[in-house]
VMD Tcl script that draws the C-alpha trace (Angstrom):
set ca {
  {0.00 0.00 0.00}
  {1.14 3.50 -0.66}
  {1.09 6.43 2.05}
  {2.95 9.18 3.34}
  {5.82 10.10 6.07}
  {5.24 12.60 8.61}
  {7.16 15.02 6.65}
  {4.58 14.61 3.70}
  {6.54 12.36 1.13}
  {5.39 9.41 -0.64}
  {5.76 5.93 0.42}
  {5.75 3.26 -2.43}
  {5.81 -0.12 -1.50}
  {8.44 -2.38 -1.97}
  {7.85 -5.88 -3.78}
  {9.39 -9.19 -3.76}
  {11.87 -9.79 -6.28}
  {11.23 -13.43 -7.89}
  {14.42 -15.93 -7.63}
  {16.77 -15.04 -10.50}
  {17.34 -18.90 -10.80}
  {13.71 -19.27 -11.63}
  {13.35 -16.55 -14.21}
  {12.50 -18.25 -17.43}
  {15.34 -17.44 -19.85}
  {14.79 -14.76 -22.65}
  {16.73 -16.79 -25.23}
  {16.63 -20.63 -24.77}
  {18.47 -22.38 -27.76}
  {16.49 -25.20 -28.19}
  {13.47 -23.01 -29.02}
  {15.40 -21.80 -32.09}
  {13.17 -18.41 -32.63}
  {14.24 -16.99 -29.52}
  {17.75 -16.36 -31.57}
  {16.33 -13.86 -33.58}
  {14.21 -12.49 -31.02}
  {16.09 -12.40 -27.12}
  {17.79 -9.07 -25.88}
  {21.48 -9.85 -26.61}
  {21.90 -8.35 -22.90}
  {20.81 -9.31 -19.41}
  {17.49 -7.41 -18.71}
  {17.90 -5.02 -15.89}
  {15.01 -4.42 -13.57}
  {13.52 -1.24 -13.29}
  {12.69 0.77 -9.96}
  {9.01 0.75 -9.08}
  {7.68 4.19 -9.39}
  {4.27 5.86 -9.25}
  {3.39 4.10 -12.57}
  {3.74 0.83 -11.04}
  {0.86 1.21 -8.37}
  {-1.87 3.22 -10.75}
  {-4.67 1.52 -12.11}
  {-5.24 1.07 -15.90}
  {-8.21 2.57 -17.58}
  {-10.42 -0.01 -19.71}
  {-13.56 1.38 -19.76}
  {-16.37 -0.83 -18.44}
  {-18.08 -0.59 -21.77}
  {-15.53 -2.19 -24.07}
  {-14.82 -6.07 -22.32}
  {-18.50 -7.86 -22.62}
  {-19.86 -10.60 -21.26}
  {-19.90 -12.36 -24.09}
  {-16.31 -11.90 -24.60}
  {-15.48 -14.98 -22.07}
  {-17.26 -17.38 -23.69}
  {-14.98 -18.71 -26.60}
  {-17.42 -21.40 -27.53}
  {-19.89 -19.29 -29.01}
  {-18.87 -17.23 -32.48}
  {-20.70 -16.49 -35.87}
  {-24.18 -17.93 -34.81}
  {-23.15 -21.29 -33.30}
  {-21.16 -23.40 -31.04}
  {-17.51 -24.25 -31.34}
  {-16.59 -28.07 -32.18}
  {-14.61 -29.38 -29.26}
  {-14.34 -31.13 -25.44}
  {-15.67 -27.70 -23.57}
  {-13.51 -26.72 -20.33}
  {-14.38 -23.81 -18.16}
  {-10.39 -22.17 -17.01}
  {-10.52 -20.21 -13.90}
  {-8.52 -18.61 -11.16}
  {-6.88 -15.74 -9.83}
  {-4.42 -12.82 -10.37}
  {-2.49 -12.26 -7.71}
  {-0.06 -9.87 -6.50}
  {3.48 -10.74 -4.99}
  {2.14 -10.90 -1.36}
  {-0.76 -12.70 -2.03}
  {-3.13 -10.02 -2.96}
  {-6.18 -10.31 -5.55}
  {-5.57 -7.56 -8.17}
  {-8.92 -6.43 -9.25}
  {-10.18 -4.85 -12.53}
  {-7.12 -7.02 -14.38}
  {-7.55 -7.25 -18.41}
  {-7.05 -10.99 -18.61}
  {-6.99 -11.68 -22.92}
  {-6.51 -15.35 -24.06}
  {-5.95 -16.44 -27.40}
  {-5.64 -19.96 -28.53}
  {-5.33 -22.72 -31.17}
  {-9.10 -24.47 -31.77}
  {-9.85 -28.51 -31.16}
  {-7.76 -29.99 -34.05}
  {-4.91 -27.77 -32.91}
  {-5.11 -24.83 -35.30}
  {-5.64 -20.84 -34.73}
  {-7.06 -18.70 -37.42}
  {-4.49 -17.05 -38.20}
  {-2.81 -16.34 -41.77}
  {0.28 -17.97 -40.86}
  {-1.04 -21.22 -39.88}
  {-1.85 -23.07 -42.82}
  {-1.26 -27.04 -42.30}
  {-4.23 -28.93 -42.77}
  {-6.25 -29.57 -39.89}
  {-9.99 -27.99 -39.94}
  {-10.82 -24.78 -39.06}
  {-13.80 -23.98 -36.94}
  {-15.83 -21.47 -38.65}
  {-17.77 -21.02 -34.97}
  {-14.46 -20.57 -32.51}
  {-11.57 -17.60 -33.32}
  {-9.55 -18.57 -30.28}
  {-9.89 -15.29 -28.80}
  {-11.00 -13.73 -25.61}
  {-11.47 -11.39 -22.30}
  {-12.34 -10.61 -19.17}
  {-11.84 -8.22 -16.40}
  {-10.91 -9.52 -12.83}
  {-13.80 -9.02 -10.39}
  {-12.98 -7.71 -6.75}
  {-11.87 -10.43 -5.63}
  {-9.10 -10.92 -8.52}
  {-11.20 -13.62 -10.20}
  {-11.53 -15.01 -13.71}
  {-13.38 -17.33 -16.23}
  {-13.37 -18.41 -19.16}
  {-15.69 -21.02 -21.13}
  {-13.40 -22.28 -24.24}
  {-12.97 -26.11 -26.02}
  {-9.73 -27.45 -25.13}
  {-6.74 -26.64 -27.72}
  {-5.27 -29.50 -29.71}
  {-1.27 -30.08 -30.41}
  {-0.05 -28.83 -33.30}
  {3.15 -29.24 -35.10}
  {5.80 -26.25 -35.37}
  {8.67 -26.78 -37.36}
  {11.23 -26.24 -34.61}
  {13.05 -29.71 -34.75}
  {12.15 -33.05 -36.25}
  {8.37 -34.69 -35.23}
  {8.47 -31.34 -33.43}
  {5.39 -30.92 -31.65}
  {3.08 -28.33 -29.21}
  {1.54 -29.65 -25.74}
  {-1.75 -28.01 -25.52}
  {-1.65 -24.42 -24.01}
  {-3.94 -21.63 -24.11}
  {-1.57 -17.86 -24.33}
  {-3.07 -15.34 -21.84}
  {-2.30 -11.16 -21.72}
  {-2.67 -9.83 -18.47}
  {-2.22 -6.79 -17.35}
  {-1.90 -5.59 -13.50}
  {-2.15 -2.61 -12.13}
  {-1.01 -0.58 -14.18}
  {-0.10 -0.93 -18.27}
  {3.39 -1.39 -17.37}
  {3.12 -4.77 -15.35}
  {1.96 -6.61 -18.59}
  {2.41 -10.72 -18.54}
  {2.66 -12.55 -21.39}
  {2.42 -16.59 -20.64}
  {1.56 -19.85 -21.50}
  {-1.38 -22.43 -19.32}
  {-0.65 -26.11 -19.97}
  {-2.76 -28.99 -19.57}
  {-1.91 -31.88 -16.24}
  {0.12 -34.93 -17.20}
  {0.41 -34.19 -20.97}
  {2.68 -36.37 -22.85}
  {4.72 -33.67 -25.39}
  {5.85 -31.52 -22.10}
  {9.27 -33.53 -22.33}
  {10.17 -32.22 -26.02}
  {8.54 -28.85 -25.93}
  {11.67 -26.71 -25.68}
  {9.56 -23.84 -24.56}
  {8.29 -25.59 -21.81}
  {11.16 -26.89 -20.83}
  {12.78 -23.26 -20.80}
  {10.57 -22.90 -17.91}
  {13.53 -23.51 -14.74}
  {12.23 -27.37 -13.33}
  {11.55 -25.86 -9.94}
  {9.34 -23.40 -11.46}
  {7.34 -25.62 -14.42}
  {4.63 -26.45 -12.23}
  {3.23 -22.97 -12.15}
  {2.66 -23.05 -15.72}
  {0.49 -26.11 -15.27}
  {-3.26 -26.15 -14.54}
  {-5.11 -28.45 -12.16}
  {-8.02 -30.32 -13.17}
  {-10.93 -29.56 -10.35}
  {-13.63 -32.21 -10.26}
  {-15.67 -29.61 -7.96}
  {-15.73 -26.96 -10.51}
  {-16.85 -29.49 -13.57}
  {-20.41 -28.83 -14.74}
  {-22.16 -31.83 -15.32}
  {-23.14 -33.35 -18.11}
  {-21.39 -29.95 -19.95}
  {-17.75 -29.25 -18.84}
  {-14.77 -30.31 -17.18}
  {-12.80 -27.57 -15.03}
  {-9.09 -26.73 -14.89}
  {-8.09 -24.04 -12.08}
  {-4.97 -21.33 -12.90}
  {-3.66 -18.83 -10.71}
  {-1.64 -16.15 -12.07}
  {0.56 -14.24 -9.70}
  {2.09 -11.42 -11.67}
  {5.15 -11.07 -9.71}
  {7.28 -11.53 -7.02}
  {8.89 -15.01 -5.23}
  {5.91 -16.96 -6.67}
  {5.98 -15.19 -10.18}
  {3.98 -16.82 -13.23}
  {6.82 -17.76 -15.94}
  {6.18 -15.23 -18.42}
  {7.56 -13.82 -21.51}
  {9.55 -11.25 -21.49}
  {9.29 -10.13 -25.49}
  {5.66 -10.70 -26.93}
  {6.42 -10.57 -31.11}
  {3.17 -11.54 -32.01}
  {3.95 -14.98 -33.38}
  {1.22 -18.45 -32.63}
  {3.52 -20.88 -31.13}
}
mol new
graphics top color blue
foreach p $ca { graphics top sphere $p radius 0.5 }
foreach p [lrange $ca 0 end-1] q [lrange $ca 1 end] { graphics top cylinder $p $q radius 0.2 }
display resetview
């Protein structure tokens, strides 16, 4: 919390610093693009200044209801197993942060987004885009309704291929605490040759995971998956440092 000394001056809180050994690398060699795209220099944090504890103006009128549920596009429903992903953002003690922009954007069942780039031939879904958003309640919450993503090959090494992950946007307090990540799906099978999972420090890999939640499944309609996101501190999200744009 911020405040003031006796003498008048502002106090701005201090935050925990996440474990440098934990910090996901910005250029990873196995995940060849990062070449081309990692700061040729270690990244030097910044001090936290006023900007860091204002709030970012979305305007309650532009995120929609509407805009959470993935599974409904163009006048019908989205091909797919349906999931319902929810959680929290959190600050670095704990905290909810409310009034977070939480964007997803994803590939669709058979493991392809509609975008221009990816053109191998699995279906598209002329009733999902992959995209999405929400604003955190008071509480820090949010939830999405979406299908769950298939794998999709890449190109990045031989039989090369994605474990499925849904990309989320968030942004925290204010527009400068942005975090750019990557959910993944329990126990899945291509986590041991994704290089840019495996980026992800060992110690730290499980917060990049969901958790399936039996108590949050709607019957008969969709099963749950739970997925904090603390935006930083000791307990940090792995994130991406450099967002270019690109699918993977």
């Amino acid at each position: 919390m911020t405040g003031t000394t006796s003498q008048g001056g502002l106090v701005l809180p201090g935050y925990v610093r996440e474990d440098a050994a934990l910090r996901t690398p910005v250029g990873f060699p196995e995940y060849r693009s990062t070449a081309l795209r990692a700061p040729l220099r270690t990244p030097v944090d910044l001090p936290h200044r006023l900007t860091e504890i204002t709030g970012p103006v979305l305007g309650e009128d532009r995120v929609l209801p509407h805009d959470a549920d993935l599974t409904l596009r163009n006048g019908g429903e989205a091909i797919g197993q349906r999931i319902l992903v929810y959680g929290r953002v959190l600050d670095s003690d704990g905290r909810p942060v409310p009034d977070a922009l939480v964007e997803v954007w994803q590939a669709n069942a058979a493991g392809r987004y509609r975008h221009v780039v990816d053109t191998w031939p699995a279906p598209l879904d002329p009733h999902f885009d992959g995209l999405g958003r929400v604003v955190t309640d008071s509480l820090g919450r949010y939830e999405f309704m979406t299908v769950k993503p298939g794998a999709y090959p890449w190109g990045n090494h031989h039989n090369a291929w994605r474990p499925a992950h849904i990309h989320f946007s968030l942004f925290g307090r204010a527009f400068t605490q942005r975090l750019v990540t990557q959910m993944y799906f329990p126990d899945d099978p291509l986590f041991g040759q994704d290089p840019i999972f495996t980026s992800i420090p060992a110690a730290a890999r499980h917060r990049a995971v969901s958790r399936y939640s039996l108590e949050r499944t709607q019957d008969n309609w969709a099963l749950a998956f739970e997925w904090d996101v603390v935006l930083r501190g000791a307990e940090q999200t792995p994130f991406e440092t450099d967002d270019d744009g690109d699918v993977a």
